[in-house]
C-alpha angles and dihedrals in degrees: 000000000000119000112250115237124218106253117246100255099117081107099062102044109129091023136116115259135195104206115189104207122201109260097059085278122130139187145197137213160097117302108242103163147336139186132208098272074061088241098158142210113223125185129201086008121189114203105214106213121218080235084062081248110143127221132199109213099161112203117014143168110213114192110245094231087064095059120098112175125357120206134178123246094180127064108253 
């Protein structure tokens, strides 16, 4: 079994992250934390709903399987 590597995303913690989830759903938020399976810790997170409705959902952990594309909001 191969050994799983941390993700590169050192760079992007404290800033603010747009995450595509399987399923057409979407969040945004700061970057708090991650591990090397990429779960990842967001903070004030907006779920952003397929009917342009916005909720706010505060502090999540979203399972890296589950994580389709990442892109900076914030300059880095």
């Amino acid at each position: 079994m191969s050994k799983a590597h941390p993700p590169e995303l050192k760079k992007y913690m404290d800033k603010r992250m747009m995450l595509k989830l399987n399923g057409g759903r979407a969040v945004t938020g700061i970057l708090r934390g991650f591990d090397p399976f990429m779960n990842v810790v967001l903070d004030d997170t907006v779920e952003e709903c397929k009917d342009n409705t916005k909720n706010n959902i505060g502090m999540v952990v979203i399972r890296g399987n589950s994580i389709v594309m990442v892109e900076a909001l914030d300059r880095v």
